[in-house]
C-alpha positions in Angstrom: 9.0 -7.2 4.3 12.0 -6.4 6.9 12.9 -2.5 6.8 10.1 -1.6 3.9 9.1 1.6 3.2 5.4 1.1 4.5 3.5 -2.6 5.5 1.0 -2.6 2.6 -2.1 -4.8 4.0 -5.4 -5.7 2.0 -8.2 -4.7 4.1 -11.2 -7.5 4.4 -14.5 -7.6 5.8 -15.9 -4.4 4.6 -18.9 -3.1 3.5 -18.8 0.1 0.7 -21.9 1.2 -0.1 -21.9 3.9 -3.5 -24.8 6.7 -2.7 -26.1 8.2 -5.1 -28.6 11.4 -4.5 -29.4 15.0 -4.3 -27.3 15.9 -1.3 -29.2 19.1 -1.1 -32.4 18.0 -1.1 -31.5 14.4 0.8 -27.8 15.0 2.6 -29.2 15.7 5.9 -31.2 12.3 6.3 -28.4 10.6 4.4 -26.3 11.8 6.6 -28.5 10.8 10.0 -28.9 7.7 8.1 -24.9 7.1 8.1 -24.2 8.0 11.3 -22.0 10.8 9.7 -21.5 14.3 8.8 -22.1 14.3 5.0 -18.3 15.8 3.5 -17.1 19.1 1.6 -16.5 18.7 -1.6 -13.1 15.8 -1.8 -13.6 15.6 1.8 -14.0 11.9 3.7 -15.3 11.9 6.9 -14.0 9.5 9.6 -15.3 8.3 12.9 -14.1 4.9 14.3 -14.9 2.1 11.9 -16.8 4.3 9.8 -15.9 6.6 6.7 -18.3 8.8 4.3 -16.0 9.8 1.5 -17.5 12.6 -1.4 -17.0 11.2 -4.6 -18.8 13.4 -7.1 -21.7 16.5 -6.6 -24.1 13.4 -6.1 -22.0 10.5 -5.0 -20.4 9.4 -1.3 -19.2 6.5 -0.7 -19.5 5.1 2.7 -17.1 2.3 4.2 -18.1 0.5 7.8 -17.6 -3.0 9.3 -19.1 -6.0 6.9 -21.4 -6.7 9.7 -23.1 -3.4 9.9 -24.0 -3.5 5.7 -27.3 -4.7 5.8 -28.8 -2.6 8.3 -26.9 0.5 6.6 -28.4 -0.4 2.9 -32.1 -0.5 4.5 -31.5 3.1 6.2 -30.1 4.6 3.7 -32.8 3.3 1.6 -35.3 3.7 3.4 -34.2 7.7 3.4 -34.4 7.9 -0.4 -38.0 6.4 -0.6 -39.7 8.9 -3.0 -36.3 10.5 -3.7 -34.1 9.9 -7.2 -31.2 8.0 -6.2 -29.3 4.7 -5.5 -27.6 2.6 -2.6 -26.1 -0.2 -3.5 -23.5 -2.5 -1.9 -20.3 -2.4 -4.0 -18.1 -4.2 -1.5 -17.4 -7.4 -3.6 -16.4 -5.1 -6.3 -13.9 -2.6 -4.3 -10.5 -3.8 -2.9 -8.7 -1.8 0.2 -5.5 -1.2 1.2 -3.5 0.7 4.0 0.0 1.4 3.5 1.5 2.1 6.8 5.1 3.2 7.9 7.5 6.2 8.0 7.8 6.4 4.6 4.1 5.8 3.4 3.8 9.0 1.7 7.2 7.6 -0.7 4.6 5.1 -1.7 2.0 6.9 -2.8 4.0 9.3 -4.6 5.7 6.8 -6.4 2.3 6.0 -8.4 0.2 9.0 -8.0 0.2 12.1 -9.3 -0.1 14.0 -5.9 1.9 15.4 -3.2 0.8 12.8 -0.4 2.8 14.3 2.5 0.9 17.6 2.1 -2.3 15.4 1.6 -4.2 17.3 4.5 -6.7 15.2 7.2 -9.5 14.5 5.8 -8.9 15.3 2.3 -10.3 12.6 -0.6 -7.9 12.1 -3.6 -9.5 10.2 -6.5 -6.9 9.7 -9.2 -4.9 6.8 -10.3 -2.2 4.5 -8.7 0.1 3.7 -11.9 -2.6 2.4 -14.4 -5.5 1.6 -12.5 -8.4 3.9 -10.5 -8.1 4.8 -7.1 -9.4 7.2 -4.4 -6.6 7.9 -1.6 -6.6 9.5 2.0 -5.2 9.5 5.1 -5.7 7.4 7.6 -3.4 6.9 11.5 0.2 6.1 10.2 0.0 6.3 6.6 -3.5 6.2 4.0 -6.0 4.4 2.7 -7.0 3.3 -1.4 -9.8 1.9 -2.5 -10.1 0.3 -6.3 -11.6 -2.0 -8.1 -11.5 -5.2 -7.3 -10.8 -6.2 -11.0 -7.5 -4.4 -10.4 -6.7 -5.8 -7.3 -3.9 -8.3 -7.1 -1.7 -5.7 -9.9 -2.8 -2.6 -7.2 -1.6 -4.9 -4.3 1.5 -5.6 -6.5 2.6 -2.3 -7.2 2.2 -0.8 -3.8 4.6 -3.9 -2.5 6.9 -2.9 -5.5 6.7 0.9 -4.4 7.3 0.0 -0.8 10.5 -2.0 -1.3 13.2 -1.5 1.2 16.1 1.5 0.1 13.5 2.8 -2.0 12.4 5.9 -0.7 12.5 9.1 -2.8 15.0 11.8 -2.1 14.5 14.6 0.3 13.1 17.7 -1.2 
């Protein structure tokens, strides 16, 4: 849309894997097995194509290219052989979105309860975009959600709705 706040675009061909495990007993091979630095506590980890987001005290959530999934899920298992824990391949039931533009932290403020603009680098917010789930963080130009993909065509609806042009939110 001509002069929006942000360009909201769904992100396809991803693969999101949920990780769940001791990360002090098995971070450091999950981590090898990644390709990346396991996070501080609401951190996400970025290099390239690839993102290892802390969800919980035994959860991360790792996002790369679609194509790279199956060899990911066998590493990662492979590291948790006689280990408690789970990988599993959640990207059918996540949907993505980046929301891009000058005024992409309007956006996200409209619908979350946080301060986006002081979001810092590498920082993971999990809360909620109006009424549905969401984890938020920054990404070049603007940030990055993740839901659920039950939610997805109201979550791409209301970030349109939020970046609608004259919209922005008054200087503070």
């Amino acid at each position: 849309m001509a002069d929006a706040l942000a360009t909201i675009t769904r992100r396809t061909g991803l693969g999101i894997i949920t990780i769940r495990a001791d990360l002090s007993r098995a971070g450091d091979a999950l981590a090898e097995a990644a390709g990346l630095a396991i996070p501080d506590r609401t951190g996400i980890v970025t290099d390239g194509s690839r993102a290892l987001g802390w969800m919980s005290p035994d959860e991360l959530l790792l996002i790369l290219p679609g194509a790279e999934l199956p060899e990911a899920i066998e590493g990662l298992g492979q590291v948790l052989t006689g280990e408690p824990g789970l990988v599993v391949d959640v990207s059918d039931a996540r949907a993505v979105f980046d929301i891009v533009g000058p005024h992409a932290s309007d956006v996200v403020d409209k619908l979350a309860p946080v301060d986006a603009a002081a979001m810092p680098e590498g920082h993971l917010r999990r809360t909620r975009l109006a009424q549905t789930a969401a984890a938020i963080w920054r990404i070049e130009g603007g940030f990055r959600v993740i839901g659920f993909r039950s939610t997805a065509d109201y979550l791409g609806l209301i970030l349109a709705n939020a970046a609608i042009p004259g919209s922005q939110l008054a200087p503070r």
